[in-house]
PADRENKE-502066 format. One record per residue: residue in one letter; x, y, z of N, C-alpha, C in turn. Coordinates in steps of 0.1 Angstrom, whole numbers. Layout:
<r 'A'; <X; Y; Z>; <X; Y; Z>; <X; Y; Z>>
...
This chain:
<r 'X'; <76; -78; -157>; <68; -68; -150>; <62; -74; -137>>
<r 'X'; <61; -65; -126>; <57; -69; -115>; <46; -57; -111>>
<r 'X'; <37; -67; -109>; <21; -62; -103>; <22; -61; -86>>
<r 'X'; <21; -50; -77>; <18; -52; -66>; <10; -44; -57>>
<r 'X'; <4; -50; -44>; <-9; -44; -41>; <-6; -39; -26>>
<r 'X'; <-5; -28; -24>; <-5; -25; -8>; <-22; -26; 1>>
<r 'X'; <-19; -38; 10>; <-34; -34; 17>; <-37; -29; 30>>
<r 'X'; <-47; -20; 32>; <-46; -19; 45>; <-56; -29; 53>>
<r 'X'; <-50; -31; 65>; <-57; -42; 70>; <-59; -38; 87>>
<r 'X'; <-68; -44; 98>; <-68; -43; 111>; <-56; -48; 114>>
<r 'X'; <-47; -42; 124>; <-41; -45; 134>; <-35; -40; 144>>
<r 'X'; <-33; -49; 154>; <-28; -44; 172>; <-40; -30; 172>>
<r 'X'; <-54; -33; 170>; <-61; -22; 176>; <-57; -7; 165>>
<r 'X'; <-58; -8; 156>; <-55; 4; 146>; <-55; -2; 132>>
<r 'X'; <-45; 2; 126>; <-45; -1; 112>; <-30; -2; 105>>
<r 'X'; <-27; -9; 95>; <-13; -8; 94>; <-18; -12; 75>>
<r 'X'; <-10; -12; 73>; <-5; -16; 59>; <3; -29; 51>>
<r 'X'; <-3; -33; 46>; <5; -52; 43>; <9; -53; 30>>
<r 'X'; <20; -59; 26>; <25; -63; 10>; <35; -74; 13>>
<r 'X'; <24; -85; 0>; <28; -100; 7>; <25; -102; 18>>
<r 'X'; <39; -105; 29>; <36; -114; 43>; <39; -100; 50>>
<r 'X'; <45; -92; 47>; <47; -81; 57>; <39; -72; 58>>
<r 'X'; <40; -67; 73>; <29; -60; 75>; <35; -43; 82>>
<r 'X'; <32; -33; 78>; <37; -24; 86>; <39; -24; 101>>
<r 'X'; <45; -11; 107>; <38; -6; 118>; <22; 1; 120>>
<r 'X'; <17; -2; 132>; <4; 2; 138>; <7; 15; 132>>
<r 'X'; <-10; 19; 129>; <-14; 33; 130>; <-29; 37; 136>>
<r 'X'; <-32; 47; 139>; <-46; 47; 142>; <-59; 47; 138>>
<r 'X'; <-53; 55; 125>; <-61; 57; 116>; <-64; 50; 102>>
<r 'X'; <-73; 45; 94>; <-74; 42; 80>; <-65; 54; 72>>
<r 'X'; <-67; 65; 75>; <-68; 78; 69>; <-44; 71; 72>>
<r 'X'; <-44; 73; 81>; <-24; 72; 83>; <-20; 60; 81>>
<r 'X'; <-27; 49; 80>; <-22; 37; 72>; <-23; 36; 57>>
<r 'X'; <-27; 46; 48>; <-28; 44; 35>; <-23; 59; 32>>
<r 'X'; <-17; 69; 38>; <-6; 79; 36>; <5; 73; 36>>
<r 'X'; <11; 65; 48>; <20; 57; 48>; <24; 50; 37>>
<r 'X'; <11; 39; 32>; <13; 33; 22>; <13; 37; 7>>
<r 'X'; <10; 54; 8>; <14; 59; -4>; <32; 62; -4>>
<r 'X'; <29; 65; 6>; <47; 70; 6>; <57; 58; 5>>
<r 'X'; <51; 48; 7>; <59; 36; 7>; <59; 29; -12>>
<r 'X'; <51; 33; -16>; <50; 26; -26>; <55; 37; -35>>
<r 'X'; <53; 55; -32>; <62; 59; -38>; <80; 56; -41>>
<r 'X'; <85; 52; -31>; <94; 49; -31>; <99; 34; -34>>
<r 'X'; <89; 30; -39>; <94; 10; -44>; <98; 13; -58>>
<r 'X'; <104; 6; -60>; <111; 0; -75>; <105; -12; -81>>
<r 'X'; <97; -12; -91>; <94; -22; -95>; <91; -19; -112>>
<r 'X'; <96; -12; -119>; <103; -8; -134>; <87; -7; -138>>
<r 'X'; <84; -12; -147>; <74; -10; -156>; <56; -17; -152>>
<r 'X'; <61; -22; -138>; <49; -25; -130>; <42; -21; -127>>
<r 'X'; <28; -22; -116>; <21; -9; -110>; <20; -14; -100>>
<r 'X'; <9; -7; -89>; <10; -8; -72>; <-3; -6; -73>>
<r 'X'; <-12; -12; -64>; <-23; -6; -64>; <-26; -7; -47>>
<r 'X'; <-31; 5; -42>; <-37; 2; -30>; <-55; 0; -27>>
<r 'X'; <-52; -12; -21>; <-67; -15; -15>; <-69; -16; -1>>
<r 'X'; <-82; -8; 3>; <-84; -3; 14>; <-99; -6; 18>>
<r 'X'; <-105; -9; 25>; <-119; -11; 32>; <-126; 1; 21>>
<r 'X'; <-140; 1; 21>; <-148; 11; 13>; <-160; 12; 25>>
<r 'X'; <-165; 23; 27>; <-176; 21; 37>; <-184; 12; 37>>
<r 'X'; <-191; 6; 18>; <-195; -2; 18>; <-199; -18; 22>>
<r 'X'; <-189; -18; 30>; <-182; -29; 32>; <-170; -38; 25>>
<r 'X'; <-171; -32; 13>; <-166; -42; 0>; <-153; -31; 2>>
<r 'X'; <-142; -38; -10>; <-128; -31; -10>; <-129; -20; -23>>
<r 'X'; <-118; -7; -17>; <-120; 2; -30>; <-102; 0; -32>>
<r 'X'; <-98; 2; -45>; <-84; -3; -52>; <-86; 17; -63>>
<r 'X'; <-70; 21; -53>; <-63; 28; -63>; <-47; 25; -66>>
<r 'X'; <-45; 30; -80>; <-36; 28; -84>; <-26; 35; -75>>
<r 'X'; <-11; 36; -75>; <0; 35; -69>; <10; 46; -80>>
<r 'X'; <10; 56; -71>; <29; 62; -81>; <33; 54; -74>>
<r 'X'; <49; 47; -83>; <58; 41; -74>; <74; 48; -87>>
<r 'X'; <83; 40; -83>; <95; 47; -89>; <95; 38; -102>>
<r 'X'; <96; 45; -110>; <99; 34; -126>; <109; 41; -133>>
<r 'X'; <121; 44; -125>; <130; 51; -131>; <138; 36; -140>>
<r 'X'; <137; 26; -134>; <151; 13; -138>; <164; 14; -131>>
<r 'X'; <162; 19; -121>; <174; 26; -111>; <171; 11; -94>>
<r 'X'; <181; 10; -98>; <181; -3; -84>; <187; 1; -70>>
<r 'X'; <191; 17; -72>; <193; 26; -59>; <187; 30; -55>>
């Protein structure tokens, strides 16, 4: 089983989205860097795993939601 976490993070002046070492493309918004990162993790394969995205919280501190991703067992 594989655990993974999309984050959004600062970059190039906007916001992008990171898993592992990679990092998206720029966006402008918090709000279009973690749409993206839903759509991306909708579409990952990682079987009986989960996804979670974490994203800045106004608080300062991070908020973490869970992730649809594909758990069909399909490697297409």
């Amino acid at each position: 089983m594989v655990d993974i976490t999309y984050q959004i993070v600062p970059h190039d002046e906007g916001w992008a989205y990171k898993l592992g070492g990679t990092i998206s493309e720029t966006y402008a918004t918090v709000e279009e860097a973690i749409n993206h990162a839903k759509r991306a993790a909708s579409r990952q394969k990682i079987g009986d795993g989960d996804a979670t995205l974490a994203f800045p919280a106004p608080d300062g501190g991070w908020r973490f939601v869970p992730l649809e991703t594909d758990k069909s067992g399909s490697r297409l």
